[in-house]
PLY file of the C-alpha trace (Angstrom):
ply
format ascii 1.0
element vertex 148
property float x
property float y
property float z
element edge 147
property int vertex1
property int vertex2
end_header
-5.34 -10.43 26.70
-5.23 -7.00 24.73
-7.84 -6.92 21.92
-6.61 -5.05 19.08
-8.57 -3.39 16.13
-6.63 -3.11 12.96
-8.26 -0.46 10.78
-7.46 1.57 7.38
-5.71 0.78 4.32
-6.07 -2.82 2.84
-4.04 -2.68 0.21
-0.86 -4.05 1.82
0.13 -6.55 4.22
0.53 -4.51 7.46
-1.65 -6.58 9.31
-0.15 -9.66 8.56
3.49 -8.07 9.42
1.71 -6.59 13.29
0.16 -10.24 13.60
3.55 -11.99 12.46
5.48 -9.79 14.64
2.95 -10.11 17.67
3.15 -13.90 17.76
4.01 -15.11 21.38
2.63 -11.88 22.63
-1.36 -12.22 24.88
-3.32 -10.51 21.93
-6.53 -11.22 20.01
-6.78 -9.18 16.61
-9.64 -8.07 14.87
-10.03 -5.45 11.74
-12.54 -4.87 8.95
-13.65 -7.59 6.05
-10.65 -6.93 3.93
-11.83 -8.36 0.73
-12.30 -5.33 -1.58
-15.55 -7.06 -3.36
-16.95 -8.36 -0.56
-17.38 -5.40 1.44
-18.80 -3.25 -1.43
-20.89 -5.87 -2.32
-21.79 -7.07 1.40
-25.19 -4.88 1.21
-27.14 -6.43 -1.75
-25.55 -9.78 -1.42
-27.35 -9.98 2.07
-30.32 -7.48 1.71
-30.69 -7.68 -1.87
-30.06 -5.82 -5.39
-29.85 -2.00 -5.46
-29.98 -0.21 -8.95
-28.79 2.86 -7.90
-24.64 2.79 -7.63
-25.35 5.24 -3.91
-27.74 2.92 -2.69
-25.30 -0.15 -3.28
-22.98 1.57 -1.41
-24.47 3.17 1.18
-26.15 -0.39 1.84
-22.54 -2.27 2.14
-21.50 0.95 4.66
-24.05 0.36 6.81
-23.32 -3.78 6.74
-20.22 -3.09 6.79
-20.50 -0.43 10.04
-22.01 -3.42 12.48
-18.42 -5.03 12.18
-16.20 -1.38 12.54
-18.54 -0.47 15.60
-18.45 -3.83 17.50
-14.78 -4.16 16.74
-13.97 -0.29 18.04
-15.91 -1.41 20.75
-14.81 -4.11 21.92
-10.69 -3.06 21.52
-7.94 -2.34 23.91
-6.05 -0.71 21.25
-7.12 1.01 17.54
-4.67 1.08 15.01
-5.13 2.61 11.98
-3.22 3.17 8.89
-3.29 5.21 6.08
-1.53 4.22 3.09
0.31 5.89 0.33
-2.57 5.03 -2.31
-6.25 6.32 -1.72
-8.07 9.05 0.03
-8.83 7.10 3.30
-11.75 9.27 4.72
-12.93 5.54 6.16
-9.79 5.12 8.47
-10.06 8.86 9.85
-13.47 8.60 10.57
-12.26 5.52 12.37
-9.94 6.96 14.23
-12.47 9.68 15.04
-14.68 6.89 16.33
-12.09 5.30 18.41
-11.00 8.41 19.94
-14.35 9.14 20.42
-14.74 6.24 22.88
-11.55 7.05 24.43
-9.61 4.06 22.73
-6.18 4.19 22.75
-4.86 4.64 19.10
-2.20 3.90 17.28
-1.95 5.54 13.85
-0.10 3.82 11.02
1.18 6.34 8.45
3.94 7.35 6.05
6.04 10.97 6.93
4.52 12.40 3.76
1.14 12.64 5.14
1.71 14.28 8.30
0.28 17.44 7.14
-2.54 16.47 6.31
-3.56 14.32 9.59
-2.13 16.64 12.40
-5.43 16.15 13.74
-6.07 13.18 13.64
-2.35 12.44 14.80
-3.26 14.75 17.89
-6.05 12.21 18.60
-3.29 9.68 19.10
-1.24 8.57 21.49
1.79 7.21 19.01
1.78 7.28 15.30
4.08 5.04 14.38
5.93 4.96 10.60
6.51 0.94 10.46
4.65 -2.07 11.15
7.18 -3.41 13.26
6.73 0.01 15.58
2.99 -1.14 16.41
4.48 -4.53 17.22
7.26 -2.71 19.43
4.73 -0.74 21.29
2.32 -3.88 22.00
5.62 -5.71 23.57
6.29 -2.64 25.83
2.54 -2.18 26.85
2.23 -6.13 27.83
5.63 -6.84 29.09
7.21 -3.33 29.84
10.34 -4.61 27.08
12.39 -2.19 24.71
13.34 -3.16 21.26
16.20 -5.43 20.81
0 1
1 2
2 3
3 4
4 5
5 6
6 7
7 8
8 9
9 10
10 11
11 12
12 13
13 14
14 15
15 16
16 17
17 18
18 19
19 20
20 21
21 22
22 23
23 24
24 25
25 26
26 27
27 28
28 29
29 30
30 31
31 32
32 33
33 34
34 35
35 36
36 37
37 38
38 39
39 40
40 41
41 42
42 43
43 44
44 45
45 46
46 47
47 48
48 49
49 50
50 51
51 52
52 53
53 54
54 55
55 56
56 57
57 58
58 59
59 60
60 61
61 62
62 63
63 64
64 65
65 66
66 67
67 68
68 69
69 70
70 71
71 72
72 73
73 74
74 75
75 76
76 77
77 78
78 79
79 80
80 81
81 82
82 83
83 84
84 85
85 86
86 87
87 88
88 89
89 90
90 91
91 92
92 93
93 94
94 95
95 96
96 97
97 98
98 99
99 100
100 101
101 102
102 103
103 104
104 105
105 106
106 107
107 108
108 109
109 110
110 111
111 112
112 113
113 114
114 115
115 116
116 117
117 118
118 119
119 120
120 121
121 122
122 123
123 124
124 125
125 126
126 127
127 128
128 129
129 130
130 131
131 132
132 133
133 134
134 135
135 136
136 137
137 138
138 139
139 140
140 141
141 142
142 143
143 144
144 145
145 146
146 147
């Protein structure tokens, strides 16, 4: 089975198109809590109220960096995307992470912003401009098959 970490943007349904399009194929998928609320809120809903809006935060990040870590961890593959809405400086710093570790990463990402992540797109080995790409590339790695 390839475990596969589905990181970045959350304002779309990418992951459900990759885990649509992967159905059939040996994977297990795992990404971030990608409820907006409840992963800003995830730090004083479990340790209790902050009054301070950078303590708030900085207490969901930390929550909220048990899950990215173990997930990063514990994957085969890291994809990441980065949307067209949003300064995304979570999903590089994944994608730092992952490379990091030596993961094998997949980034997710419209043409428009290639400027702007030439490193991080160095860090990869694909970046990929569709869903349905990330799904193409998990066929070939498990069964060795070109697109239709």
């Amino acid at each position: 089975m390839l475990n596969v970490y589905l990181s970045g943007e959350i304002h779309t349904d990418w992951r459900e198109q990759i885990i649509a399009g992967a159905e059939g194929l040996d994977v297990s998928f795992s990404a971030p809590v990608t409820d907006h609320a409840a992963s800003d809120d995830c730090g004083v809903a479990i340790l209790g109220d902050e009054p301070d809006k950078y303590w708030h935060d900085h207490k969901g990040a930390m929550v909220n960096a048990i899950r990215t870590r173990k997930g990063i961890a514990d994957a085969d593959i890291v994809v990441v995307r980065f949307g067209d809405k949003y300064k995304q400086w979570n999903a590089a710093f994944d994608a730092g992470y992952a490379s990091a570790l030596g993961k094998s990463l997949i980034i997710l990402q419209p043409p428009e912003h290639d400027h702007a992540l030439k490193e991080v797109d160095a860090a990869a080995l694909a970046v990929a401009r569709e869903p349905g790409q990330v799904v193409d590339i998990l066929r070939y790695v498990l069964e060795g098959k070109l697109p239709a």
